[in-house]
LODO-746221 format. One record per residue (C-alpha): residue in three letters; chain; x, y negated, z negated. Coordinates in pm, whole numbers. Each point is the difference from the previous one (the first is absolute). Layout:
N
['ALA','A',[X,Y,Z]] ...
This chain:
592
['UNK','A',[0,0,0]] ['UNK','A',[141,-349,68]] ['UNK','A',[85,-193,-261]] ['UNK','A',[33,-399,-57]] ['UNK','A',[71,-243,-233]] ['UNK','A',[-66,-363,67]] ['UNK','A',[299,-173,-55]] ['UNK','A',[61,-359,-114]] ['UNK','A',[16,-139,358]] ['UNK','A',[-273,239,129]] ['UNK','A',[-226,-212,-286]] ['UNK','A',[107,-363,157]] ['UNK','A',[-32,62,316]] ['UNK','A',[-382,98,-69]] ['UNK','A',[-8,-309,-246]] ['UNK','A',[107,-180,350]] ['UNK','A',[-229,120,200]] ['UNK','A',[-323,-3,-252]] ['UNK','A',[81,-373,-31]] ['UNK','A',[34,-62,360]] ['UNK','A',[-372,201,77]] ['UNK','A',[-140,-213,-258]] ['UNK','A',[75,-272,182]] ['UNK','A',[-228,107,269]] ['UNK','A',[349,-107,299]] ['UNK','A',[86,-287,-181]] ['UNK','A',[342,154,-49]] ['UNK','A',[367,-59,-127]] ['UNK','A',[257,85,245]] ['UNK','A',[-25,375,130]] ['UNK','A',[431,-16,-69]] ['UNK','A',[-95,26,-347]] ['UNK','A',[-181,345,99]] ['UNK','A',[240,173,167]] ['UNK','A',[237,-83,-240]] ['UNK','A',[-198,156,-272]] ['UNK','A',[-74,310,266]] ['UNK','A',[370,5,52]] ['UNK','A',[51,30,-422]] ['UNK','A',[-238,294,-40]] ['UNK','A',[16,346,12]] ['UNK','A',[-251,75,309]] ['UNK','A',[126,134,320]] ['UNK','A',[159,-244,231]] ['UNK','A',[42,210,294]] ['UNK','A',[-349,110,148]] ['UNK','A',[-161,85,292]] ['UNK','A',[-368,-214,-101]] ['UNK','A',[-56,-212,-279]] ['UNK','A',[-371,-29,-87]] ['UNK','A',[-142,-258,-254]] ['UNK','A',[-414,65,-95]] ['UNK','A',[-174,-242,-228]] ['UNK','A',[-299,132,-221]] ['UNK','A',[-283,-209,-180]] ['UNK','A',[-285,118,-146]] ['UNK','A',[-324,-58,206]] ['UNK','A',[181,-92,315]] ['UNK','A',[203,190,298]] ['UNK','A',[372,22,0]] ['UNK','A',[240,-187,180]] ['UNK','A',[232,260,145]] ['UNK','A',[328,-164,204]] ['UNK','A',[314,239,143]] ['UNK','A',[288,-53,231]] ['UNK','A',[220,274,156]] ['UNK','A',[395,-40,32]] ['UNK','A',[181,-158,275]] ['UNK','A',[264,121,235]] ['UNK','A',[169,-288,-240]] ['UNK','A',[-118,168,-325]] ['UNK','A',[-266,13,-269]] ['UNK','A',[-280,-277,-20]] ['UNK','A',[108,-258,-297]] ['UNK','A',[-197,29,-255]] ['UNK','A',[-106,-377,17]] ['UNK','A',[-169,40,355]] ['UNK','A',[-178,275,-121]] ['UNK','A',[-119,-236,-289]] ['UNK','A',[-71,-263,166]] ['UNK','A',[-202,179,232]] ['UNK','A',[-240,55,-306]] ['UNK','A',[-6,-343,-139]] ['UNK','A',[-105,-98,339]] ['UNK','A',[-283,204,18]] ['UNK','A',[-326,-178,5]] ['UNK','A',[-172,191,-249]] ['UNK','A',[270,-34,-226]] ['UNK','A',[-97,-239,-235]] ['UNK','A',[-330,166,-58]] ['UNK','A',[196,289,-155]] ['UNK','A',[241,-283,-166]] ['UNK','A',[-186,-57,-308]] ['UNK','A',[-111,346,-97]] ['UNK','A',[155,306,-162]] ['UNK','A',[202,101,304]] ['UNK','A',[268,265,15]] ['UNK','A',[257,26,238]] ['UNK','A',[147,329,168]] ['UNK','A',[299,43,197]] ['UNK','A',[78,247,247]] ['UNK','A',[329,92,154]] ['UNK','A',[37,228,293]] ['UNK','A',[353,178,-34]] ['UNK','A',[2,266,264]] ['UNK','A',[-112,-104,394]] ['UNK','A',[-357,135,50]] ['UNK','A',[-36,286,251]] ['UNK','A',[-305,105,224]] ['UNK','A',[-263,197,-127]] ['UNK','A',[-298,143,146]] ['UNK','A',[-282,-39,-256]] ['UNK','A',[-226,233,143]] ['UNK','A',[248,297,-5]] ['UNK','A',[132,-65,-420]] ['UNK','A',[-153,40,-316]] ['UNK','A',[69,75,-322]] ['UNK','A',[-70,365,20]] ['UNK','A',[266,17,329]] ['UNK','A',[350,70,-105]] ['UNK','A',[387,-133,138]] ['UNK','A',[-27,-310,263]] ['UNK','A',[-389,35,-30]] ['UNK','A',[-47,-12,-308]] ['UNK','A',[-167,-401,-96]] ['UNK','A',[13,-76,-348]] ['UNK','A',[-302,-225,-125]] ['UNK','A',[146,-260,-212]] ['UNK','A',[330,55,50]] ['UNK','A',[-2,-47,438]] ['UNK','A',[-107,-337,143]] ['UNK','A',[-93,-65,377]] ['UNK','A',[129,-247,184]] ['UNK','A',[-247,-67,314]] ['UNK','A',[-149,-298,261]] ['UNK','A',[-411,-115,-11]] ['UNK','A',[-187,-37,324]] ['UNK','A',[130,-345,56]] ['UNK','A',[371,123,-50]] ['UNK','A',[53,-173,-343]] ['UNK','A',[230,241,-254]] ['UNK','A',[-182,167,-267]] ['UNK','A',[136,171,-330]] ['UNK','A',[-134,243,-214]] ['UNK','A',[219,12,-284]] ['UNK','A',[66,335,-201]] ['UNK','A',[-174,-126,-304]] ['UNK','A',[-296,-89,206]] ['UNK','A',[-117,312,-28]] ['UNK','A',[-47,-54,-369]] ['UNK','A',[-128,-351,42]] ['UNK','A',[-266,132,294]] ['UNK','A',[-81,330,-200]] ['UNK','A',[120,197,257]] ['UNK','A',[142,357,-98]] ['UNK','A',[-43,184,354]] ['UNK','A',[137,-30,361]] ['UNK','A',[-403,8,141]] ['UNK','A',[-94,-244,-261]] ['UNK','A',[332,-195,133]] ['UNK','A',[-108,-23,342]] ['UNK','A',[-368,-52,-141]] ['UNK','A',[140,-338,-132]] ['UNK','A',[192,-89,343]] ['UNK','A',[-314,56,182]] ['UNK','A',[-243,-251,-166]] ['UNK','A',[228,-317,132]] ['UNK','A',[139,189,316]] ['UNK','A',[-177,266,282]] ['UNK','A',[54,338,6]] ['UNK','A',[116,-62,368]] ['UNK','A',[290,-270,-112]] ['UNK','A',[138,236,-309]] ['UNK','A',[10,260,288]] ['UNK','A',[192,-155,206]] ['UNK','A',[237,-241,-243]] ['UNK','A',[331,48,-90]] ['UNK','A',[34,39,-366]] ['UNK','A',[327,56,-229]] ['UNK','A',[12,135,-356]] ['UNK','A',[265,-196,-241]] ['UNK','A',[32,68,-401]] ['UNK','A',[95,-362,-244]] ['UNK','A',[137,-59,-320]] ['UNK','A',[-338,-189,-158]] ['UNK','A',[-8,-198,-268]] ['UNK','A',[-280,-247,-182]] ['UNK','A',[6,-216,-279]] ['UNK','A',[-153,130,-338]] ['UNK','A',[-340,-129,-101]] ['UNK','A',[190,-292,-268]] ['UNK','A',[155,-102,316]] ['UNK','A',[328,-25,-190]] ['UNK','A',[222,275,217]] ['UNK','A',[-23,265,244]] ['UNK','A',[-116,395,15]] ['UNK','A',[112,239,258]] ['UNK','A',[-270,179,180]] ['UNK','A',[-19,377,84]] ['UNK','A',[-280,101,236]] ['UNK','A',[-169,-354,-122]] ['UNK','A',[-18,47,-356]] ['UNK','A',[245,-166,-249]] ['UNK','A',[262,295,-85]] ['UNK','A',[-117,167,-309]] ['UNK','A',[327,47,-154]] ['UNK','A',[19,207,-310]] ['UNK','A',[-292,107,-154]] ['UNK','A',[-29,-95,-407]] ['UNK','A',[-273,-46,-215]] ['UNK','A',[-61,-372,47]] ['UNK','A',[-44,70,356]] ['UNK','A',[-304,290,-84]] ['UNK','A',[-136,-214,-278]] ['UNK','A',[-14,-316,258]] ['UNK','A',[-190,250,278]] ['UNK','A',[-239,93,-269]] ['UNK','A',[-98,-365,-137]] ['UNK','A',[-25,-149,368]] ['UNK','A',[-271,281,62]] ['UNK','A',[-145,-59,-310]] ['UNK','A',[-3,-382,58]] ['UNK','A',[-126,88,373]] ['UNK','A',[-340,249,-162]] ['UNK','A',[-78,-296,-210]] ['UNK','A',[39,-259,245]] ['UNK','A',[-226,158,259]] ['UNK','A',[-287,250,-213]] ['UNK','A',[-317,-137,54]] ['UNK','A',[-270,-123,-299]] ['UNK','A',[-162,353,68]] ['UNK','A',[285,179,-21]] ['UNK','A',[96,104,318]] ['UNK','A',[375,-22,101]] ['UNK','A',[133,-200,312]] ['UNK','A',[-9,388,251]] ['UNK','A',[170,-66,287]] ['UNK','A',[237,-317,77]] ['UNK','A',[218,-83,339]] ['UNK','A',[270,-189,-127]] ['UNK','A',[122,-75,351]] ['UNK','A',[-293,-144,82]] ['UNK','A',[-176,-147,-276]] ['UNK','A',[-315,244,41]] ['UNK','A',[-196,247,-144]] ['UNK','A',[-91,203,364]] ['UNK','A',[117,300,-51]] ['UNK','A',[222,135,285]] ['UNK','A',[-160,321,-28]] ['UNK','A',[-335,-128,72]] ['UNK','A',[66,-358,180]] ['UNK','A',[-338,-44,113]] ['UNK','A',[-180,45,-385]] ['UNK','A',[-55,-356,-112]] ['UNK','A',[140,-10,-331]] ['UNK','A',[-238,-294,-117]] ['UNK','A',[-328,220,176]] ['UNK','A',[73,313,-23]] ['UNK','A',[266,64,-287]] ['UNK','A',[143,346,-115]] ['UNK','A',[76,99,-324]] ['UNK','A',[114,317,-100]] ['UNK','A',[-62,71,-354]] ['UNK','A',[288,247,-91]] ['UNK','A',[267,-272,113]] ['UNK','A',[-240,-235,-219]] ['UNK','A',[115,185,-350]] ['UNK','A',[321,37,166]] ['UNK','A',[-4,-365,-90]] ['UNK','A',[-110,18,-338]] ['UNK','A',[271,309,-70]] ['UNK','A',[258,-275,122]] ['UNK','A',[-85,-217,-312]] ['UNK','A',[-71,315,-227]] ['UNK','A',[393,124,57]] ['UNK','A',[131,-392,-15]] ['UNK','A',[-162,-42,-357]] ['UNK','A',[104,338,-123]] ['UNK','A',[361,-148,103]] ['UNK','A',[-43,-315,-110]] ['UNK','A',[-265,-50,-269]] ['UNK','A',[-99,-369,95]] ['UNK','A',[-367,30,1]] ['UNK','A',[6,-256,356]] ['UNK','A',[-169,253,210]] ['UNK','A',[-241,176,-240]] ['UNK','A',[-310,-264,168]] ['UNK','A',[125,141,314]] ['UNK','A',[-66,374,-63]] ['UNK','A',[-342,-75,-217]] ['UNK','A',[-115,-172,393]] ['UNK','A',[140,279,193]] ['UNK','A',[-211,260,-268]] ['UNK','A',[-309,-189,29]] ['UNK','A',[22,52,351]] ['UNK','A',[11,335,-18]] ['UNK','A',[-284,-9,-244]] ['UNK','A',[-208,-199,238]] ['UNK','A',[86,253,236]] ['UNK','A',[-142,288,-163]] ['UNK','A',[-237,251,64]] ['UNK','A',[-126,292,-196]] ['UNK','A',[-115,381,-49]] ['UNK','A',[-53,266,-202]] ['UNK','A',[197,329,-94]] ['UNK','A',[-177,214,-230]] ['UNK','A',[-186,-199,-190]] ['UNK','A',[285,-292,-45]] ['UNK','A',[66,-320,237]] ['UNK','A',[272,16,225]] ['UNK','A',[149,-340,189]] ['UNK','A',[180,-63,305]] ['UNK','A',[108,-317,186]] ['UNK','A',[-186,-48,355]] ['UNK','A',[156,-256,210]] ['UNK','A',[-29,-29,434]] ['UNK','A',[-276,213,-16]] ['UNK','A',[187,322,-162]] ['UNK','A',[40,134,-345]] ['UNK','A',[391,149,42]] ['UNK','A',[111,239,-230]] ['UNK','A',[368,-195,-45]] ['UNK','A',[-182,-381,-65]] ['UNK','A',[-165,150,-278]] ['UNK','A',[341,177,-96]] ['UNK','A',[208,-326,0]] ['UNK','A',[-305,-163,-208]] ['UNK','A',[1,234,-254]] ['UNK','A',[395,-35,8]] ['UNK','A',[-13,-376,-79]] ['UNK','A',[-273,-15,-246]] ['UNK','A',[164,260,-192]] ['UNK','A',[325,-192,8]] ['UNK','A',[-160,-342,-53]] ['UNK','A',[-167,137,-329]] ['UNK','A',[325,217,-140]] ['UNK','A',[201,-304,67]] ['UNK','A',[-231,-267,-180]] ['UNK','A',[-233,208,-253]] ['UNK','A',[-310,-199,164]] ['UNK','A',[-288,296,58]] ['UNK','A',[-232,-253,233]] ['UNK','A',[26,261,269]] ['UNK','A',[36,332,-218]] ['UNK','A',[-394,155,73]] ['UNK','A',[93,-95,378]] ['UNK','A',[319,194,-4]] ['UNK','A',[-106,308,-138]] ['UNK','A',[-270,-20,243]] ['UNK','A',[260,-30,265]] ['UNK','A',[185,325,-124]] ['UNK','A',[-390,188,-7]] ['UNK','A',[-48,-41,393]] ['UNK','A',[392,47,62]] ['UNK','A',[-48,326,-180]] ['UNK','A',[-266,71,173]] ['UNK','A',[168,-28,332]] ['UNK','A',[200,296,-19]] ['UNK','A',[-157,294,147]] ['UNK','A',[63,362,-94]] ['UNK','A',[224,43,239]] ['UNK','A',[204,-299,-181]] ['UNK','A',[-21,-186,331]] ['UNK','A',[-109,-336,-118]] ['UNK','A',[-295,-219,205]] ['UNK','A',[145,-244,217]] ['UNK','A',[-302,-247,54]] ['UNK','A',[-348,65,-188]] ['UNK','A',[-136,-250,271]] ['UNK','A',[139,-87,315]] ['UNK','A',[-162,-300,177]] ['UNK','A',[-305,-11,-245]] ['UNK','A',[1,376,96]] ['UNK','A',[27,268,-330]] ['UNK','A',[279,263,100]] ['UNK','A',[-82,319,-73]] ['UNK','A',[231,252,-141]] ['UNK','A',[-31,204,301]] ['UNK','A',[89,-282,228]] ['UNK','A',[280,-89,-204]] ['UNK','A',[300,124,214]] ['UNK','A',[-67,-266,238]] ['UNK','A',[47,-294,-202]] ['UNK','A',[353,95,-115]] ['UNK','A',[237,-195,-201]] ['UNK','A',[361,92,-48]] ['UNK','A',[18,-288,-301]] ['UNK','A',[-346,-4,-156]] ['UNK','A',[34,285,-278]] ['UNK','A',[413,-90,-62]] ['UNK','A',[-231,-317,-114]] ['UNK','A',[-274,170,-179]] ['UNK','A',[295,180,-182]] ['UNK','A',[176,-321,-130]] ['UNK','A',[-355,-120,-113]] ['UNK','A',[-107,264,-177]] ['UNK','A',[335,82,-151]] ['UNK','A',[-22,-407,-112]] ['UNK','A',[-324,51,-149]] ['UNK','A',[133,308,-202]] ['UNK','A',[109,-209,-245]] ['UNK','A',[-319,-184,-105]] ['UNK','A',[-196,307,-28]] ['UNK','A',[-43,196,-304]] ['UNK','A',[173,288,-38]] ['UNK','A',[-305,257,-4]] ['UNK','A',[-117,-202,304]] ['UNK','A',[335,86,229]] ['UNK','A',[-78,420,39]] ['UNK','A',[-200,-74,292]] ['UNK','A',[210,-244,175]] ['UNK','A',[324,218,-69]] ['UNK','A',[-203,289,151]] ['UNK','A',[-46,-222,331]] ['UNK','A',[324,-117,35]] ['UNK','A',[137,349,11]] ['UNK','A',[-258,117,243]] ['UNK','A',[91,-325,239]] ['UNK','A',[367,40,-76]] ['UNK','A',[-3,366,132]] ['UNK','A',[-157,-98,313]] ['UNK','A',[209,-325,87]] ['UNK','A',[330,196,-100]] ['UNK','A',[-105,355,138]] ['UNK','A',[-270,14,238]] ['UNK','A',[-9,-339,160]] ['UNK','A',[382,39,168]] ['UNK','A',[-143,305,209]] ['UNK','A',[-321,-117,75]] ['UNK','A',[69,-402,93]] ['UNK','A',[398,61,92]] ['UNK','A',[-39,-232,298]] ['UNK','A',[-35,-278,-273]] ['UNK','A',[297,1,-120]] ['UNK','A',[320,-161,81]] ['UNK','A',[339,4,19]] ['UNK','A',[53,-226,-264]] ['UNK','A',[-214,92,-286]] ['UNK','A',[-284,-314,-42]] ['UNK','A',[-242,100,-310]] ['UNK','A',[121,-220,-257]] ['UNK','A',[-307,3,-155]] ['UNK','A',[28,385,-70]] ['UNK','A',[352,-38,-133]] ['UNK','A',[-82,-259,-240]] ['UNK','A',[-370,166,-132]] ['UNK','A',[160,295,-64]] ['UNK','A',[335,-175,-189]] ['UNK','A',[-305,-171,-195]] ['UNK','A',[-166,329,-94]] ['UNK','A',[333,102,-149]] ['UNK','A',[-73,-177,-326]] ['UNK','A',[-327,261,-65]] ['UNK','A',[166,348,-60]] ['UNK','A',[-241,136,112]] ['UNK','A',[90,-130,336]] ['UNK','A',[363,107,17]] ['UNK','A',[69,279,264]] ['UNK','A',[314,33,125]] ['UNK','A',[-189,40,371]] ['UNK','A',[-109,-317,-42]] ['UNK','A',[334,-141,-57]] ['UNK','A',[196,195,256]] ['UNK','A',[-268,-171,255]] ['UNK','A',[120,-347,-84]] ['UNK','A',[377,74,-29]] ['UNK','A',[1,147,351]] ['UNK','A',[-190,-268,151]] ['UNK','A',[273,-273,-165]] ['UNK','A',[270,242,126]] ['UNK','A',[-154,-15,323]] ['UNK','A',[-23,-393,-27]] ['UNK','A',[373,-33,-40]] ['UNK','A',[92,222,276]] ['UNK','A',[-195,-202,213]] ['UNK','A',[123,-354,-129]] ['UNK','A',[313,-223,169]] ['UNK','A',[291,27,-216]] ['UNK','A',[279,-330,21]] ['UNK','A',[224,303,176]] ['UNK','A',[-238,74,304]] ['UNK','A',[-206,-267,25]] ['UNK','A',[-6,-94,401]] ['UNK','A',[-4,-388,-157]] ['UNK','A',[64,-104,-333]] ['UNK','A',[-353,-102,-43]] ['UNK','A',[-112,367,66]] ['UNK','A',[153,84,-321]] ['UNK','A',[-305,152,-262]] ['UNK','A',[-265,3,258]] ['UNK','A',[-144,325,33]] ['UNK','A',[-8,147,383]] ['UNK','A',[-157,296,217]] ['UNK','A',[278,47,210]] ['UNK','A',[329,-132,-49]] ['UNK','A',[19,-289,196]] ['UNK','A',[-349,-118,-65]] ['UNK','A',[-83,-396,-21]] ['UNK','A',[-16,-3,-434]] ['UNK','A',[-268,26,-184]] ['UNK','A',[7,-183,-318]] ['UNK','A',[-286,167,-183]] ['UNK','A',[-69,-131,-337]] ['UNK','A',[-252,297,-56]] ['UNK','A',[218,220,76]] ['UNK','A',[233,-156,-282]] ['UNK','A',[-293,32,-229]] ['UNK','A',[5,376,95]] ['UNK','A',[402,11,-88]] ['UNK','A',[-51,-204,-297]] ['UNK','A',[-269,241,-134]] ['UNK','A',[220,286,54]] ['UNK','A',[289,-151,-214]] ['UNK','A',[-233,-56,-290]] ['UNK','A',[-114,338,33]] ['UNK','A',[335,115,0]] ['UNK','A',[94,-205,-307]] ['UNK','A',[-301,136,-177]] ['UNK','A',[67,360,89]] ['UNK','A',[382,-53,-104]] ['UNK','A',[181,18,357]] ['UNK','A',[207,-232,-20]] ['UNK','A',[273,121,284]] ['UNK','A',[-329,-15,218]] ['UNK','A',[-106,-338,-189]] ['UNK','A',[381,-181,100]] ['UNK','A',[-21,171,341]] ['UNK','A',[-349,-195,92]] ['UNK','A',[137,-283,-208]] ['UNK','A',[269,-69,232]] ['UNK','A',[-260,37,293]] ['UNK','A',[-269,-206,-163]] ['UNK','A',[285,-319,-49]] ['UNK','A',[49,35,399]] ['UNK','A',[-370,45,93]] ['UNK','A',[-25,-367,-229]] ['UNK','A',[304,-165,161]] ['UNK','A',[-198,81,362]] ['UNK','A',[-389,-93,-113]] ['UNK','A',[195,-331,-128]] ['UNK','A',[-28,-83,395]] ['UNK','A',[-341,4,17]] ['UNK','A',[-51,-280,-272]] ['UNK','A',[-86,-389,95]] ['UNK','A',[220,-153,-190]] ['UNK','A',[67,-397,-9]] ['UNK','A',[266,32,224]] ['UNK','A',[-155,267,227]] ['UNK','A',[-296,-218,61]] ['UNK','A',[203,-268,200]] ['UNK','A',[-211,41,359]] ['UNK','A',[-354,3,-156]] ['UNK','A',[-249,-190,92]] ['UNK','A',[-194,36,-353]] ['UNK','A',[288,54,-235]] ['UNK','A',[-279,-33,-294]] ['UNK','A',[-149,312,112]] ['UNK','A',[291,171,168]] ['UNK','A',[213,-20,-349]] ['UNK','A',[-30,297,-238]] ['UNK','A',[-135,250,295]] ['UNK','A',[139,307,60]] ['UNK','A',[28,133,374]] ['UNK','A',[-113,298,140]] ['UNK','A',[328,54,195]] ['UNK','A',[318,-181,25]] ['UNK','A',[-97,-232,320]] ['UNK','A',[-317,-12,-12]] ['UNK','A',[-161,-286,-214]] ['UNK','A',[-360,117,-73]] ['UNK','A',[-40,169,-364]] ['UNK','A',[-312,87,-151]] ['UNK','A',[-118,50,-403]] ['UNK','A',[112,337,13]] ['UNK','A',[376,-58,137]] ['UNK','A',[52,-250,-269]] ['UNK','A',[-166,254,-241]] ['UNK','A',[218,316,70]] ['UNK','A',[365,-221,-7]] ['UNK','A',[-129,-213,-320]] ['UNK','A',[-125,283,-173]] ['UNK','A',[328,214,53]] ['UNK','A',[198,-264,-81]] ['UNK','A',[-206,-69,-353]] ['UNK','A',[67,351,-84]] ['UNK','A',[371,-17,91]] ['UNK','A',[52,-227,-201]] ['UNK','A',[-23,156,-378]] ['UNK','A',[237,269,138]] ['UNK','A',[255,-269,153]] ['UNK','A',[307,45,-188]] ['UNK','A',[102,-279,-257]] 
């Protein structure tokens, strides 16, 4: 991984060239820049130099010059290039930050219909790391700088030329020339007081300490707090690129007309302040959870199960099996944590119908309605769910705890029942579900939380979750064989794959150390440990810090999100909840 360390004349030069933007062109003389250039530690022989001014609320000002048969561009004509610009002093008086690009190596031709990420050698295009270099319609230069990929949210080659197309034919990219270049990038921090070096677009992480996990945490906190509504819903889907709510998954579903809420990923939310007060005992986001319960209670329906009343949450006209899971999970936590029994006749309703969802072939019901239609149980094996009873699990292994003892026979006797067929019989009968890399972190971590009943401990049920964190860390980048530095603890399918930073995932790893702790296996316990500090370092990426906010258009909403995937900018409540909540329950076993 690169590293950098703004040195004293790296810091006057930007102190140089902040004053002279504010200024709006009314500068000093450009000598004075190129001096300061000349005193720094950036590159001075390049192919491209590349300045881009950002402001909040307004486009960039990109400017770049190539290298003469003389030499490179001074740095002062690039400047003044962009105090010239018209729109300059619009950008003047806002929070701007500045990024600088330097193109080291000559670009070469590429065809950018024949690479892709998932080519190898010459033809293999890496997104965020490989720029283009090409000519519009009216023959005018264009750029797409490396880091634009993070700054567009792009994170594929057809999503790439998806972008080129919308300002240039199908017909011209055809036909046009275009050449592929890689930069040194760096942008000024959010204080505006020196410089960060940029890897694929996002500030370089550096080394990962418990300041920086505490920081993630309290910006997502600070994020659910800025943006739940009176009612208690949670801000679901945001584009940071592009200051919306569409979803990109569904572009033509108004958000305003016809929004979308999905009420598993709504708890999500409310788990994300459960697991930062259990941390952090403050008290500042207890409001927040009693709104996101309410909710849930608003959104409950009812039936009955031998002569007692069951509950489950119905939401988009279905009643799923893992919404009422993740419901009972957060009550339960929200009343262990805080003593307050408000919701205690709701929850053990909850854990009635969840009980009553397992059949007696321990299969649990996936939906009890579907579209405002009742499933049956022999229509069940259509509306499978790999995650739903890993979440039914957790919930009822939360909600162990607040029921009396000569209450929990019944529920232990489920559990087992499910448990056999999830570990046992579901792997032959669903085996096209499952993947490579192991993905029911839900499971692991219901079944680590049943460890504290004995009746509950099986060593079956252990093995299970030990072999699907084995199988985690055989399928994550290590610093040795990572294809880039930035691959390093992202998980992959096949060597080689684009990374995927999966904070669930780290849950699932997470939930297998405690287990392992619990149990007493502790070589297995420093083995994921070591994994687990990696897997951190590369969800780290994924987290809108200050500094990594610098090309929003909304930094207000952009800050404290936590991406889906390293260049792309949308995130929803559930991809701040799985990174937050893994990081809140790091951080009692962080090392002092």
């Amino acid at each position: 991984m690169p590293h950098y360390q703004p040195s004293d004349g790296d810091r006057d030069l930007l102190r140089n060239l902040v004053a002279n933007i504010r200024q709006a062109g009314e500068f000093s003389s450009l000598a004075d820049v190129d001096s300061l250039f000349a005193s720094s530690n950036f590159p001075k022989r390049y192919r491209q130099l590349t300045l881009v001014l950002y402001a909040p609320g307004h486009s960039r000002i990109l400017v770049s010059r190539s290298a003469t048969n003389i030499g490179p561009p001074l740095f002062s004509n690039v400047f003044s290039r962009l105090l010239n610009h018209p729109r300059l002093p619009l950008l003047a008086d806002s929070e701007f930050r500045l990024q600088i690009d330097f193109t080291i190596k000559p670009p070469r031709p590429v065809d950018i219909y024949r690479v892709g990420m998932a080519q190898s050698g010459d033809r293999h295009f890496e997104i965020g790391l490989d720029g283009l270099l090409f000519k519009d319609n009216q023959g005018k230069a264009q750029i797409f700088l490396p880091g634009d990929a993070y700054v567009r949210s792009i994170m594929g080659m057809g999503q790439l030329r998806d972008y080129l197309r919308l300002s240039h034919s199908e017909e011209h990219l055809r036909r046009t020339k275009f050449l592929r270049f890689r930069t040194e990038s760096y942008v000024s921090c959010h204080s505006g007081e020196h410089w960060l070096r940029l890897y694929r677009g996002y500030p370089l992480v550096g080394p990962l300490t418990k300041d920086k996990v505490e920081h993630a945490l309290q910006l997502a906190i600070k994020h659910i707090k800025h943006t739940q509504q009176p009612d208690g819903r949670f801000l679901y889907y945001y584009d940071a690129a592009r200051d919306s709510r569409r979803d990109h998954e569904h572009p033509k579903r108004d958000p305003d007309k016809n929004p979308f809420y999905n009420i598993l990923r709504h708890a999500g939310g409310g788990l994300t302040c459960i697991y930062h007060e259990k941390a952090n005992k403050t008290g500042d986001t207890l409001p927040n959870i009693v709104r996101a319960l309410d909710y849930l209670v608003a959104s409950t329906r009812f039936a009955e199960y031998e002569g007692k009343t069951g509950a489950f949450i119905f939401s988009e006209k279905k009643a799923k099996l893992g919404g009422t899971g993740i419901a009972l999970y957060l009550a339960s936590e929200y009343q262990l944590l805080t003593g307050d029994t408000r919701y205690q006749g709701w929850i053990h309703q909850l854990a009635w119908h969840l009980l009553h969802q397992i059949t007696e072939t321990g299969e649990f019901i996936y939906y009890n309605i579907y579209l405002d239609r009742p499933v049956t149980p022999a229509d069940n094996h259509q509306y499978f769910s790999f995650y739903y009873p890993g979440e039914a699990v957790c919930g009822l292994a939360k909600y162990l705890h607040l029921a009396a003892p000569k209450d929990r026979e019944p529920f232990f006797s489920g559990l087992r029942k499910a448990l056999h067929y999830l570990l046992v019989i579901r792997p032959r009968e669903r085996a096209e579900e499952y993947t490579a890399v192991p993905s029911d972190s839900w499971l692991m971590m219901g079944i680590m939380e049943l460890w504290d009943f004995p009746q509950m401990r099986n060593a079956s049920y252990a093995e299970f979750v030990f072999a699907d964190a084995r199988k985690m860390v055989d399928r994550l980048y290590t610093v040795k064989d990572a294809p880039y530095p930035d691959y390093a603890g992202a998980f992959y399918y096949q060597f080689g794959d684009y990374p995927y930073s999966d904070g669930a995932r780290c849950e699932g790893l997470l939930g297998a150390y405690e287990l392992a702790v619990k149990i007493g296996e502790d070589a297995l316990a420093r083995h994921l440990w070591i994994a687990i500090q990696l897997a951190a370092w590369s969800v780290m990426h994924l987290v809108n810090t200050e500094d990594a906010i610098y090309s929003a258009p909304n930094p207000s909403l952009a800050l404290g999100g936590i991406r889906f995937k390293y260049t792309r900018q949308w995130f929803r409540i559930d991809t701040i909840q799985h990174v937050a909540c893994f990081y809140a329950k790091l951080l009692p076993h962080w090392p002092n």
